[in-house]
C-alpha positions in Angstrom: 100.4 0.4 70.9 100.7 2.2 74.2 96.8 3.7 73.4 95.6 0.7 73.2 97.8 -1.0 76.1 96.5 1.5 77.9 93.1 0.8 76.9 93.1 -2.7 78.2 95.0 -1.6 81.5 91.5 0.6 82.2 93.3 3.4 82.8 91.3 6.8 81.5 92.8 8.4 78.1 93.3 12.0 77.1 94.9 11.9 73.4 95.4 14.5 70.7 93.4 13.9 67.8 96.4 13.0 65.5 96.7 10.1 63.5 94.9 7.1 63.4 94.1 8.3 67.0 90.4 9.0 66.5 89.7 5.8 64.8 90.3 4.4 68.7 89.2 6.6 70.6 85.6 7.8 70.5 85.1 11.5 72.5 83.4 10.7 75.6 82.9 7.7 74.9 86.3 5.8 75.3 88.5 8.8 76.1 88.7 12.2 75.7 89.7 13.8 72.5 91.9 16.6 72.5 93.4 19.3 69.6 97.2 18.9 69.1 99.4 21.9 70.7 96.6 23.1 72.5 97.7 23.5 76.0 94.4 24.6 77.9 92.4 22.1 76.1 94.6 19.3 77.5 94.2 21.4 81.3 90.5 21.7 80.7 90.4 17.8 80.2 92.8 17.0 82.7 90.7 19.4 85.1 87.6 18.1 83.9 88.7 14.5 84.9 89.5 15.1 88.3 86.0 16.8 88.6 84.4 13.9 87.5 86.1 10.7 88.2 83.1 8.9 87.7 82.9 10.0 83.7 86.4 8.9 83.1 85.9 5.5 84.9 83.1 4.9 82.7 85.4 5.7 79.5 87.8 3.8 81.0 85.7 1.0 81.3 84.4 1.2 77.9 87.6 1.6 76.6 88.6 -1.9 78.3 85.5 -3.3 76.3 86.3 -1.9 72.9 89.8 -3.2 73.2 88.9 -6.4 72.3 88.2 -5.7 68.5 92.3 -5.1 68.2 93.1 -8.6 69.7 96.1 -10.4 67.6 92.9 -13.1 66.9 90.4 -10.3 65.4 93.5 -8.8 63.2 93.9 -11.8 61.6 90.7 -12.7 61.0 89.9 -9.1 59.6 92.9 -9.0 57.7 92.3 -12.5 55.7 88.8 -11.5 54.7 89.9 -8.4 53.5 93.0 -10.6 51.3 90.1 -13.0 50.4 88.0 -10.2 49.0 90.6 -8.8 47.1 91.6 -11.8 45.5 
């Protein structure tokens, strides 16, 4: 959850690409995806960020958007349809 609190705070993300991870976070689109234990990838974003605040407010701001597919409301609704097709 803290991704996607995150996501709706508008705050910029840097995550690993780990997990269900990726199916959130779109590179450069959303966030910035990163490869697990790799330490200059996550300074090269990190850098990269504070060389372009704009880009990241953009993601951030997209982010903020895109949160709204994950509201309790939408998960429900996705989930009965896909209990309704199975049956």
């Amino acid at each position: 959850y803290a991704i996607l609190e995150t996501m709706q705070a508008g705050i910029p993300i840097i995550a690993t690409k780990v997990g269900g991870i990726p199916s959130v976070i779109k590179h450069e689109k959303n966030g910035v995806l990163i490869e697990p234990n790799d330490p200059d990838m996550l300074a090269q974003a990190i850098k990269k960020y504070l060389q372009n605040k704009k880009a990241f407010a953009t993601y951030a701001a997209n982010a903020k958007k895109d949160i709204l597919k994950y509201s309790d409301k939408n998960m429900i609704k996705e989930t009965t349809a896909l209990y309704q097709s199975l049956l």
